[in-house]
NUVOZA-908138 format. One record per residue (C-alpha): residue number from 1; residue in three letters; chain; x, y, z. Coordinates in steps of 0.001 Angstrom, whole numbers. Layout:
residues N
k  r  c  X  Y  Z
NUM  Ala  A  X  Y  Z
...
This chain:
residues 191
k  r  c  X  Y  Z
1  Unk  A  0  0  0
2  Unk  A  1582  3371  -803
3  Unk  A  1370  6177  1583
4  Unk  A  2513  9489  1361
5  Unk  A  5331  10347  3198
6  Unk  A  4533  11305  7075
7  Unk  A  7517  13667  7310
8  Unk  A  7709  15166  3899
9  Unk  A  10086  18228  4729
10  Unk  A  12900  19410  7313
11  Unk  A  10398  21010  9378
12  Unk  A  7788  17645  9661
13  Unk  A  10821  15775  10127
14  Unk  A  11131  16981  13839
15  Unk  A  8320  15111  14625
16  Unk  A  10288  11868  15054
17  Unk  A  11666  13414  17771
18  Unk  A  8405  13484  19762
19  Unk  A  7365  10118  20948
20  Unk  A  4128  10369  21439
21  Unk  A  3989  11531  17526
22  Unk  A  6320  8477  17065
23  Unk  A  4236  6257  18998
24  Unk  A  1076  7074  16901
25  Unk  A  2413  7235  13645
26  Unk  A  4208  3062  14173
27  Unk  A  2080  1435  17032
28  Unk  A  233  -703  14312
29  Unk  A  3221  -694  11674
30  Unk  A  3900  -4020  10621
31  Unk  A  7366  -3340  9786
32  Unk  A  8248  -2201  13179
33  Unk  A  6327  -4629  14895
34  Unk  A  8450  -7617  12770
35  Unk  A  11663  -5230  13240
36  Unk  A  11030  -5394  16983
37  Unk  A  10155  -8841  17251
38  Unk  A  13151  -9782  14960
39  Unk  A  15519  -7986  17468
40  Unk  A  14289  -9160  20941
41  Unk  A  12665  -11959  20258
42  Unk  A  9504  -10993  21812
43  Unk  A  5835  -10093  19773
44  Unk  A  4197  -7224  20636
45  Unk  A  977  -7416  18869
46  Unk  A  -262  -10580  17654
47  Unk  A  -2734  -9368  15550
48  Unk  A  46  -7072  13289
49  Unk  A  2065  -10251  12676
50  Unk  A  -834  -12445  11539
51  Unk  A  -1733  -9195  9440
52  Unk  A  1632  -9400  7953
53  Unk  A  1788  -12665  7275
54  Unk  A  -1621  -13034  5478
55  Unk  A  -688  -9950  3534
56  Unk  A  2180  -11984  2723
57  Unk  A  163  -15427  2169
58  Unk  A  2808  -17218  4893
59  Unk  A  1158  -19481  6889
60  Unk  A  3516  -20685  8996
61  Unk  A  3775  -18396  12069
62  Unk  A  5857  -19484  14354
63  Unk  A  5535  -17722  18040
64  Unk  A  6005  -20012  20198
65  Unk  A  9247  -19342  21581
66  Unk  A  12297  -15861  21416
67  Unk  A  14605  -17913  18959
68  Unk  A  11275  -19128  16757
69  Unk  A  9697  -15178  17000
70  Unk  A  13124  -14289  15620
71  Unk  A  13180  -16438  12870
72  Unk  A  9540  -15837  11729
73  Unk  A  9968  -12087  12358
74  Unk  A  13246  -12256  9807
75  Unk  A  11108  -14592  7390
76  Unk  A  8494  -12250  7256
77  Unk  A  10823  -9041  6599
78  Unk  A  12584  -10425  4204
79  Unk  A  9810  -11870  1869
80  Unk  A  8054  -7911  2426
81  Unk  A  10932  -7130  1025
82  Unk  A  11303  -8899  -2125
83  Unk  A  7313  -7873  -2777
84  Unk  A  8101  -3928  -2076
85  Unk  A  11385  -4566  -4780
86  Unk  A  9033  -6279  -6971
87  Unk  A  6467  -3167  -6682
88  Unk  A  9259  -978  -6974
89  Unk  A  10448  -2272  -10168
90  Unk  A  6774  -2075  -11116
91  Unk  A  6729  1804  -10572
92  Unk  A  10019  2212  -12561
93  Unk  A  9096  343  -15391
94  Unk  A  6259  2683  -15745
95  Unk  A  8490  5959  -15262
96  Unk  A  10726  4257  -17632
97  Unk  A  8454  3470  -20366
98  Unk  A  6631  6948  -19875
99  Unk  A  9949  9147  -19929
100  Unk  A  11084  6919  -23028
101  Unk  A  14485  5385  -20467
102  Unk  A  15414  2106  -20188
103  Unk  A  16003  125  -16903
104  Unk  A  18647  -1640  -15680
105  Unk  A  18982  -3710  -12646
106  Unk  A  22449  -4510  -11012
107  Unk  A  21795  -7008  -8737
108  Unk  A  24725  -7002  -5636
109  Unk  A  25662  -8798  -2633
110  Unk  A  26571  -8297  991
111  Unk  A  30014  -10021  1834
112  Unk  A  27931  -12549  3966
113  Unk  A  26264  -13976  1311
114  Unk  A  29105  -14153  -1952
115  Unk  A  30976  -16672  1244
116  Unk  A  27752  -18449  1584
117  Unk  A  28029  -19083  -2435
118  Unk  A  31518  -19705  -2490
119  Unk  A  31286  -22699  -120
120  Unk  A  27839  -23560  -2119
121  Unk  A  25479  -23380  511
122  Unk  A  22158  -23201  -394
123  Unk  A  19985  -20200  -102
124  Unk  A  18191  -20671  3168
125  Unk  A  20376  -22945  4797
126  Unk  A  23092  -22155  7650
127  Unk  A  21855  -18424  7373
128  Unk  A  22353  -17814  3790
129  Unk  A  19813  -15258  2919
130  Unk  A  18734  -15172  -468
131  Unk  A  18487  -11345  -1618
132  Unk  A  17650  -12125  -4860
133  Unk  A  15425  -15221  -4861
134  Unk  A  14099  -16812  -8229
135  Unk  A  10723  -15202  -7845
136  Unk  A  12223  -11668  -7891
137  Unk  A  14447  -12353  -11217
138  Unk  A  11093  -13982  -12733
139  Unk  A  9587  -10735  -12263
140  Unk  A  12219  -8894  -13894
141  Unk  A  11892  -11499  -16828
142  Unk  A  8506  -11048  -16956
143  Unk  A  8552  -7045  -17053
144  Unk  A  11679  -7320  -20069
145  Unk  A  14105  -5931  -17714
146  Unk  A  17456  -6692  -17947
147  Unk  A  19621  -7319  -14906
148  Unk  A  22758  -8331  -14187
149  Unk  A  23861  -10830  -11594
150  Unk  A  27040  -10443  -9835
151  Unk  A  26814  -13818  -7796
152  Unk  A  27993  -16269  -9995
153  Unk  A  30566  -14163  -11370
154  Unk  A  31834  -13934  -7681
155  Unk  A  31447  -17453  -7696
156  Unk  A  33705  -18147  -10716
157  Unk  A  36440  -15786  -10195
158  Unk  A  36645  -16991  -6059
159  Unk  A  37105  -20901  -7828
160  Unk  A  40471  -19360  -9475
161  Unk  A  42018  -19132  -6139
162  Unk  A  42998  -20592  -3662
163  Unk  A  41213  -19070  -909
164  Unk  A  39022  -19668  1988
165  Unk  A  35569  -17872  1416
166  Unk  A  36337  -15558  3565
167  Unk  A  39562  -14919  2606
168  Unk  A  38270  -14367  -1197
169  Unk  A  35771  -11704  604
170  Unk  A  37954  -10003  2770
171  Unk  A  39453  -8884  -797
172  Unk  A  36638  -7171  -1688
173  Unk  A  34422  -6367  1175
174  Unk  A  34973  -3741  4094
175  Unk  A  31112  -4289  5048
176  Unk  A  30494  -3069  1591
177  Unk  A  32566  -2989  -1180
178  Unk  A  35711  -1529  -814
179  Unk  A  37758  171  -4153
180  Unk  A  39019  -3314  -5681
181  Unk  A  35192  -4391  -4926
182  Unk  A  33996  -1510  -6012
183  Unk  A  36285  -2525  -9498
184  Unk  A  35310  -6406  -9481
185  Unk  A  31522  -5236  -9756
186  Unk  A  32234  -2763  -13012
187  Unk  A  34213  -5830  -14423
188  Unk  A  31489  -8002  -13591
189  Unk  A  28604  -6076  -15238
190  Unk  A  30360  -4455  -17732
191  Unk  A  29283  -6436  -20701
């Protein structure tokens, strides 16, 4: 659902310095509630998970206990996410093909998960988050728009040494990329 922005200007923006204002504006947020329940484990509202996750068609809700709220919480977040990137790339498709532009999508990695795919564990498993999963790239497909992604290129270069995963990252990666990542990535989408 789009909204307009709550604190549209420098003066408006003061408001999230008032609690109360702050308290209003989030109390039924399902993004902060899933935030909050991500990060301590505990659900605040019920009622705005279960919202969540039938927005979300997930049915398995898991509440039972801090380390299963944490992992539902995370679940949850991270398939929102992939929908709002899908409805993003929605919008700019349609600013795109209205302002005669063409789109397109470079898709990157945190350090975290090029090690997961260097020692080929699967998205899902041990932690490995999948950023980009299948249904996101189907969507781009589907809308024509090309995207490049820099995974398996990270993938093929790191099987040319001989290097631990997180040795081959610590090349490229100072929580993002650093200048030689920074290089590898214009390599790697170049063509």
């Amino acid at each position: 659902v789009e909204k307009p922005n709550p604190c549209p200007d420098e003066k408006t923006l003061y408001k999230l310095c008032d609690p109360e204002f702050v308290f209003d504006r989030f109390q039924q947020d399902e993004v902060t509630h899933a935030l909050l329940a991500k990060q301590e484990g505990v659900v605040a509202d019920r009622t705005v998970l279960e919202k969540m996750a039938a927005t979300l068609q997930e049915k398995d809700l898991d509440l039972g206990s801090p380390d299963a709220v944490r992992k539902t919480a995370n679940r949850l977040l991270h398939t929102y996410a992939v929908r709002v990137g899908m409805k993003l790339m929605d919008k700019l498709g349609e600013f795109c093909a209205k302002h005669e532009k063409k789109l397109l999508v470079l898709l990157s990695y945190p350090g975290s998960s090029v090690a997961h795919a260097c020692r080929d564990t699967p998205p899902g498993a041990a932690g490995n988050v999948d950023w980009h999963p299948q249904v996101f790239k189907e969507h781009l497909a589907a809308l024509n728009v090309p995207f490049v992604d820099s995974l398996p290129r990270h993938v093929a270069e790191f099987k040319t040494f001989r290097l631990t995963p997180e040795e081959y990252v610590g090349r490229y990666f100072i929580g993002h990329y650093n200048p030689k990542g920074n290089h590898f990535f214009a390599y790697a989408i170049k063509d």
